[in-house]
C-alpha positions as CSV (number, residue, x, y, z in Angstrom):
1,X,0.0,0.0,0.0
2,X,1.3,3.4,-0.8
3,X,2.0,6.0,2.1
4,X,-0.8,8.8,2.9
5,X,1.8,11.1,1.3
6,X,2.2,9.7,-2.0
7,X,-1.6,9.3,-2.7
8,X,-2.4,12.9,-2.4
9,X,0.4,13.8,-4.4
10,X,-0.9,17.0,-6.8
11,X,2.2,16.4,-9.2
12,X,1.7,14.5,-12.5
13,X,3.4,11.4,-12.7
14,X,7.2,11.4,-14.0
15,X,7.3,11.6,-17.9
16,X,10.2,9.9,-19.7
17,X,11.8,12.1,-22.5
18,X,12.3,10.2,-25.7
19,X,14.9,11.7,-28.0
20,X,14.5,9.5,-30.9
21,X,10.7,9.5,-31.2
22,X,11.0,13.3,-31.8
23,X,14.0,12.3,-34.0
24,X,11.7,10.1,-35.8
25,X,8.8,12.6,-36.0
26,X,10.9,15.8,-37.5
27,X,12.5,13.0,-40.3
28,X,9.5,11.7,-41.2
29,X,7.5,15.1,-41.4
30,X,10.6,17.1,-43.0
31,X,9.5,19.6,-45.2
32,X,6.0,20.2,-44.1
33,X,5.0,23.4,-43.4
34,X,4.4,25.2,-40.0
35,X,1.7,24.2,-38.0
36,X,0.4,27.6,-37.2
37,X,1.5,29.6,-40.0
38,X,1.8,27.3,-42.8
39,X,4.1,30.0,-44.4
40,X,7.4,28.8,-43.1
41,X,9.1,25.1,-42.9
42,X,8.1,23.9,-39.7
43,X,11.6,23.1,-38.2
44,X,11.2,23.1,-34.4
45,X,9.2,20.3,-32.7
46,X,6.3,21.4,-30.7
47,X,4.8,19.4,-27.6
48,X,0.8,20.1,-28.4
49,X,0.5,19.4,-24.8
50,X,2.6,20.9,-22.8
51,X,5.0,18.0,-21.5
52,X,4.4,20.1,-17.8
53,X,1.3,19.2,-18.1
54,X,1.3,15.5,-18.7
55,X,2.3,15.6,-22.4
56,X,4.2,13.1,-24.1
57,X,6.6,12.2,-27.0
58,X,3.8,10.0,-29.4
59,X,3.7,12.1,-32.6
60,X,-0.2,12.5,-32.1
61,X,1.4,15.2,-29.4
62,X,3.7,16.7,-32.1
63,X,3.8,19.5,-34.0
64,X,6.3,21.6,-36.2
65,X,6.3,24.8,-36.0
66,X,8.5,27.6,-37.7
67,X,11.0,29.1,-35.8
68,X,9.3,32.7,-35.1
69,X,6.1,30.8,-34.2
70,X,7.5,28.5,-32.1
């Protein structure tokens, strides 16, 4: 059973960075353009959710987005 402590814990759970799925995800979407702007290559790999706030790495969280709108 866990400790009193741990179950009231507000904090989201640990996430686990993972370099080569966002590797993976600029390769595979190179050349497309920004997200927001679609004016601009999108270059720079954008967490949709923040990964503060629970996001993750899976490229249904991923966006690029151009430098100035990123």
């Amino acid at each position: 059973m866990l400790p009193q402590a741990a179950m009231s814990d507000p904090r989201p759970p640990k996430r686990v960075k993972d370099p080569d799925a966002l590797r993976r995800f600029r390769l595979e979407n190179l050349g497309e353009p920004c997200f927001d702007c679609e004016l601009r290559p999108g270059t720079e790999v954008h967490h949709i959710t923040f990964r503060s706030q629970g996001g993750n790495d899976e490229a249904s969280n991923l966006a690029l987005l151009c430098s100035s709108c990123h």
